[in-house]
N, C-alpha and C positions, 0 to 999 in steps of 0.2 A: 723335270723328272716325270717318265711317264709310266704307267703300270696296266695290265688287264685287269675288271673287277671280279675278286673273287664273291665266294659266297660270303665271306665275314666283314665285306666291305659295301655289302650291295647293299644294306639299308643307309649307309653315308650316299653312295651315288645317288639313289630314289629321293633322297631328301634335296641334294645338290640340283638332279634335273626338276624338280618342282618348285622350286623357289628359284630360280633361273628366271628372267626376262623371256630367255628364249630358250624357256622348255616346253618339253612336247609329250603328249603321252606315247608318239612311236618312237620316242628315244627310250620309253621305260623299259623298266623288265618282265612288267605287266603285259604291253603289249607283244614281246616276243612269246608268251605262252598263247597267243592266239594264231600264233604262225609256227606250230609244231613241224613243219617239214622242212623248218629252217633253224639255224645253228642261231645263237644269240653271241654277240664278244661287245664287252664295251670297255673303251680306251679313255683313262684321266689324265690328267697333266696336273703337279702340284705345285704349290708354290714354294715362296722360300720358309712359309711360318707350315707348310706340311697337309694344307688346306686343297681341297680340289676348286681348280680354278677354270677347266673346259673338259670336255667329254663327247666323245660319240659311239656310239654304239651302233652295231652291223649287222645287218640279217643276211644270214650266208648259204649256199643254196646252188650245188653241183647243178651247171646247166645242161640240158639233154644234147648229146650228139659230141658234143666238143668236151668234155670229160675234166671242165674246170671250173672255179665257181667265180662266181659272183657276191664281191663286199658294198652291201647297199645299205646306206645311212637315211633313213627316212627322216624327213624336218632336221638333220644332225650340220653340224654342229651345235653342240650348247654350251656358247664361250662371248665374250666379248668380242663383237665383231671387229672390234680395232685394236686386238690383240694377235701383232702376225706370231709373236713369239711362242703365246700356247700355240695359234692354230698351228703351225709350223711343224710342232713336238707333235701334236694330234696327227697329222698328215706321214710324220717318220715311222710314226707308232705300228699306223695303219700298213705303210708298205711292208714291215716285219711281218703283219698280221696275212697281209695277201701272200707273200710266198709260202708261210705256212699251210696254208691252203690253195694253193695253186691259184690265186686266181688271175680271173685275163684283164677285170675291170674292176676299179673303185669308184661307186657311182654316187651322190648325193642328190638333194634335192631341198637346198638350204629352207628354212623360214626366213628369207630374206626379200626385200621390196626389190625389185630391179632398180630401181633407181639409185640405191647403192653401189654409184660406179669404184667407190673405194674399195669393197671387197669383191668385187668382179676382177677389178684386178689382180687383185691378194691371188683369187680362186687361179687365174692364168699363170700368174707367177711360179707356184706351185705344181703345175702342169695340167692342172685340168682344161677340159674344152668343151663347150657348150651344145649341146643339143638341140640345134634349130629346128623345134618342131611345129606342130599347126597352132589354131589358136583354139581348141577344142578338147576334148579331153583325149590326146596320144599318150602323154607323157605315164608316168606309174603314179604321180600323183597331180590333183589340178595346177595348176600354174596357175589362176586365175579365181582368186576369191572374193566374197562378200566377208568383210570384217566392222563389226558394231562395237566401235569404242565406247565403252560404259563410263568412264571417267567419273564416277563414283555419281552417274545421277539415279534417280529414284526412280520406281517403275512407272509413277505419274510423268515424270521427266521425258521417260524413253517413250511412250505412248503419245506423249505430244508431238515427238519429233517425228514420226511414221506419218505417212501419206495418209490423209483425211478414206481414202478408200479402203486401205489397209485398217486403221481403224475400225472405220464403217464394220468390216467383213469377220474382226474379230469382237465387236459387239453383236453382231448379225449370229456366229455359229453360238453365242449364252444364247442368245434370244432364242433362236429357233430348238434348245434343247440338246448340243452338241455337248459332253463329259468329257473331261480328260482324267485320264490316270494314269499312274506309276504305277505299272504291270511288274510280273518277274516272269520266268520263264513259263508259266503255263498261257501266254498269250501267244508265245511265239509262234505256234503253230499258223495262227491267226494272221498278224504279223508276217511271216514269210508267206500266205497266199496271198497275201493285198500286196505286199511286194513283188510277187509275181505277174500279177494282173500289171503294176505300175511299169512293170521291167517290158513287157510285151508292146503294151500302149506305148510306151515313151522311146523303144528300142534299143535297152539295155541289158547286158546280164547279170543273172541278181543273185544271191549266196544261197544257199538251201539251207533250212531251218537250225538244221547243226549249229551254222557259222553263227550265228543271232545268240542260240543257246551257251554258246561255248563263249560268246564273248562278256553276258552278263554275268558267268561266273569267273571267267580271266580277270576281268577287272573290277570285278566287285563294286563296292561304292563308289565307282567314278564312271562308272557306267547306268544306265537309265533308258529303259523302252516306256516311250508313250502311249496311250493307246486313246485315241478318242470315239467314244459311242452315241451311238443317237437309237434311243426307244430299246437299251440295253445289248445293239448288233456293236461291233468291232467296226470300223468303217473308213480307217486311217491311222499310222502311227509312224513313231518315229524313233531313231534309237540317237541319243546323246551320250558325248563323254566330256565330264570334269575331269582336269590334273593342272595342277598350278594357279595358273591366275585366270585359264582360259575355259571355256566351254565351244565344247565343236556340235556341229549337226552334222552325223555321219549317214545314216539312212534313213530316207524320207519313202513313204508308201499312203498312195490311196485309192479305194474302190469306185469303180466306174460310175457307180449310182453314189449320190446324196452329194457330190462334190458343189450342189449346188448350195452345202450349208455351211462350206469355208471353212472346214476342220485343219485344213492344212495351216491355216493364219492361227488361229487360237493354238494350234499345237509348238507353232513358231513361239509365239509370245510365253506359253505357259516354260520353254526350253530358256529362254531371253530369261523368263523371270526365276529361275536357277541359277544361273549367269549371276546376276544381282542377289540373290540370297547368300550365295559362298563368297559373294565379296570379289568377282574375279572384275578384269579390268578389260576383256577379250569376249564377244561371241562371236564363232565364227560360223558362213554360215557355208563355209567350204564351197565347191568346185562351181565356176558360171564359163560358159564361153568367154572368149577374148574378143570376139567376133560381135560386137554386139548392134549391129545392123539388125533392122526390123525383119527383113527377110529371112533371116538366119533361122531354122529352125528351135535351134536353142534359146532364141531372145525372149521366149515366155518365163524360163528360169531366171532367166537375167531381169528381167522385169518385176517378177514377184520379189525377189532380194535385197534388189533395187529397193523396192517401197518401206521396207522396213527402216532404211537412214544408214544403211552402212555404207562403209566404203567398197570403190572396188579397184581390186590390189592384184597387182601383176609379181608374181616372183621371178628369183633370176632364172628357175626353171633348173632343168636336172644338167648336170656338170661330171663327166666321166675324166678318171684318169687313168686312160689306157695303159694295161699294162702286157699285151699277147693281141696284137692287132689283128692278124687274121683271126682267132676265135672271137674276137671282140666284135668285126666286119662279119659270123657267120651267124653270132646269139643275137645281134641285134636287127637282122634281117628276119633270122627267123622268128624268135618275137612278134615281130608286127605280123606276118601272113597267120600265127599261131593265130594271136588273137583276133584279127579277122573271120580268120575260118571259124572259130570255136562262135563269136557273137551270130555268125550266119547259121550253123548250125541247131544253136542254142531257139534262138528267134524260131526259124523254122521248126523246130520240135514244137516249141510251145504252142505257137497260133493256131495250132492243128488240134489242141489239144480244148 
């Protein structure tokens, strides 16, 4: 049996995605208030004692030109991945849910390993089809992460297992006088210029201060901006989110000058030793190329992540199930020139600046 969450049942769902093995904070309903220009619907499946037993939820979002939307499940499912029979009712649920909304695609982007050839199946079976894309960040989320399984060791534990240089650099930013603190929103200001600076330098586009602001109050306590100082300046930070058992690194920022005193490592470990205080079993430390040849531009990210002792985890990546194939063929081309244009644009405003 399956249902929409209303409002009188959304603090059962929030409890259900949080205590889930494979819950995610962008399955919550927290995080659909940080994506106001998008609808929220989330789908449960019961059992036979009346218990919710999988769920996904969809952020929904009329695409430009083609006049139809788009049902996209971030990290969703949150079910037993060897349950085809929820997934099944989840997948029925959803196609009610697309024609209600016209839409052209159902797209996901499971928290699953690749190497789960049982549910890649499941996923084909049911008609979705895979998205061969690069090994870098195309996709809407990374394919490709650093994960630090905590297994309940201590923060002595975890400091042992990181690379003796990693170490070295996070004893190195106490020493030289590097701070870290639990900022709130009167840092951001601060915080979105060194993410600016970091977005320019590294060649990426980066949220403007709003998004930063809007999101420590969206999520309240399961959200957390860093901010490390040296001689009282702002000079690196980072924003984190706790939900469940895990802890994510979502946006990392640092200033051109003083990187010579490793604030990005201590801000690493002070986020890690969060992680361990709430008891989760997960840090992640989200997106690295797949790519990880020395020449790659991006193997510096990969290298730094790397030394901390996580793993590094390929998902099955984003999985469509077409539903309006030419609008499908028209959004997902234009997509990608969008976001090209907009990154070259963006970049070139800045550097000028």
């Amino acid at each position: 049996m399956t249902e929409l969450i209303q409002e009188s049942t959304l603090a059962e769902y929030e409890a259900f995605v949080q205590s889930h093995p494979k819950g995610h904070f962008a399955q919550s309903s927290l995080w659909a208030k940080q994506k106001p220009a998008w609808k929220w619907r989330a789908i449960v499946s019961r059992g036979a004692d009346g218990r919710i037993r999988g769920s996904i939820a969809f952020l929904i979002r009329t695409m430009p030109y083609i006049h139809k939307t788009m049902l996209y499940a971030c990290r969703g499912p949150v079910c037993d991945l060897d349950d085809r029979e929820t997934f099944g009712e989840l997948v029925a649920a959803a196609r009610e849910l697309a024609k209600e909304y016209k839409a052209y695609v159902i797209k996901i982007d499971p928290d699953v390993p690749v190497e789960n050839e049982d549910f890649r199946r499941m996923l084909e079976d049911f008609g979705f089809r895979t998205r061969h894309g690069g090994k870098n960040f195309e996709a809407i989320q990374p394919k490709f992460v650093f994960r630090l399984w905590l297994n309940g060791r201590t923060e002595d534990e975890l400091m042992a297992s990181f690379h003796q240089k990693w170490r070295y650099n996070i004893r190195l930013a106490v020493k030289k006088g590097v701070e870290v603190r639990v900022c709130g929103k009167e840092m951001v200001p601060d915080f979105a210029r060194i993410m600016l600076t970091t977005g320019v330098r590294d060649g990426f586009v980066t949220r403007p201060p709003e998004y930063f602001a809007n999101m420590l109050d969206n999520l309240g306590e399961h959200a957390r901006l860093y901010m490390a100082f040296h001689e009282g300046q702002p000079i690196a930070g980072t924003l984190a989110i706790h939900y469940g058992d895990k802890v994510w690194y979502l946006y990392g920022a640092s200033s051109n000058e003083h990187r010579n005193l490793m604030p990005n490592y201590l801000l690493q470990w002070s986020m890690i030793q969060w992680a361990v205080e709430t008891g989760c079993s997960v840090y992640d430390f989200r997106g690295v190329s797949g790519d990880i040849s020395e020449d790659n531009p991006l193997y510096g990210l990969y290298k730094f992540k790397k030394g901390f002792g996580g793993d590094f985890t390929e998902f099955v990546g984003e999985y469509d199930l077409v539903l309006k194939r030419t609008a499908w063929l028209i959004a997902e081309k234009g997509s990608v020139l969008y976001k090209n244009l907009n990154a070259k644009l963006y970049l070139l405003k800045n550097r000028k600046k």
